[in-house]
C-alpha positions as CSV (number, residue, x, y, z in Angstrom):
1,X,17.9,1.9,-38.2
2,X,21.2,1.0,-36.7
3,X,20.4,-0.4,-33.3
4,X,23.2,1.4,-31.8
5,X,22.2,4.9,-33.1
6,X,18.4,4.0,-31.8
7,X,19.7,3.2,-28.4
8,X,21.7,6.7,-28.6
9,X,18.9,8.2,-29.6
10,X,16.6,6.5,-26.9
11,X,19.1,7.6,-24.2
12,X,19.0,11.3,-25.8
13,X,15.3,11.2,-25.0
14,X,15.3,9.9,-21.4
15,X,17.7,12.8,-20.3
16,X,15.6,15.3,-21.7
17,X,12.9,14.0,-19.7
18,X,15.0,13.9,-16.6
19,X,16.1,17.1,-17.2
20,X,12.7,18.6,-18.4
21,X,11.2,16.4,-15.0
22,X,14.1,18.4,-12.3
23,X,13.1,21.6,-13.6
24,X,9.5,20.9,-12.8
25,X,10.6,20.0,-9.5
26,X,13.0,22.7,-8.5
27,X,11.4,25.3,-10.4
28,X,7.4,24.6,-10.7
29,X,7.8,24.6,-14.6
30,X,10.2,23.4,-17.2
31,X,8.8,26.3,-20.2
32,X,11.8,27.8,-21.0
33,X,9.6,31.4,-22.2
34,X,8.5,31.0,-18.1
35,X,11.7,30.0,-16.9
36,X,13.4,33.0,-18.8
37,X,10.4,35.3,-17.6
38,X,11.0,34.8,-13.8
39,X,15.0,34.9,-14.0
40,X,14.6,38.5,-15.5
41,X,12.3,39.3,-13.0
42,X,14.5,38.6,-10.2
43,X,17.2,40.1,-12.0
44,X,15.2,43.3,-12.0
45,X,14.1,42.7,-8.0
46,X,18.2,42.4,-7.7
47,X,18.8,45.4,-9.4
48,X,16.2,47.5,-7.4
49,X,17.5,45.8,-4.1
50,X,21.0,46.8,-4.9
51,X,19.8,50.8,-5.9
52,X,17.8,50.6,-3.2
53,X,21.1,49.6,-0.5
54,X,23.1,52.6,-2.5
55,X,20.6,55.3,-2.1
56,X,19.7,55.0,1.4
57,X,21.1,54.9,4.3
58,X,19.8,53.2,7.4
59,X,19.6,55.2,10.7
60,X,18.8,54.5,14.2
61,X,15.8,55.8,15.3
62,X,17.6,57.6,17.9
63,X,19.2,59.8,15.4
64,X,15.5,61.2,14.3
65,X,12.4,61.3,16.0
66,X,10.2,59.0,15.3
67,X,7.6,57.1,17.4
68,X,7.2,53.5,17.2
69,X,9.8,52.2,15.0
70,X,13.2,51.4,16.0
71,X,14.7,52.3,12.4
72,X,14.1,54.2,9.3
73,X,15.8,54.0,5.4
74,X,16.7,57.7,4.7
75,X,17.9,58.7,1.1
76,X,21.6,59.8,1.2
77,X,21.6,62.8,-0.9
78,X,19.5,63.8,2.7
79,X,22.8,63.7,5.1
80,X,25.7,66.1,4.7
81,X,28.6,65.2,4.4
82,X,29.8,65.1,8.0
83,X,32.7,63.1,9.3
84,X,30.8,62.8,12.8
85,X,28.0,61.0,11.5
């Protein structure tokens, strides 16, 4: 084999190990099926999150009465639509 080509190939290898050795580090696993796995999962936790921010609306507590808490999520669809609020 042509020593240069071995020495490319050799080099090939150790960056795949580096790389394969970061994503251990940084991510607790370097399986792409896992890796994959958890980035949909937080893209469905995003997803909620976001839904979640567009139908609600956080209140004060002083608005309702409620004991104990000092605010609440209340869906919008709940509030009229009233330019004083």
């Amino acid at each position: 084999m042509d020593p240069t080509l071995e020495e490319h190939l050799e080099s090939q290898i150790v960056a795949l190990y580096k790389e394969k050795e970061e994503l251990e580090s940084a991510l607790g696993s370097s399986d792409i099926d896992t890796i994959i796995h958890e980035f949909q999962n937080l893209e469905k936790e995003l997803t909620y999150l976001y839904s979640f921010k567009e139908n609600y609306r956080k209140v004060n507590t002083n608005r309702i009465q409620i004991e104990s808490i000092l605010s609440a999520y209340i869906p919008n669809h709940r509030f009229h639509k009233n330019p004083n609020q």
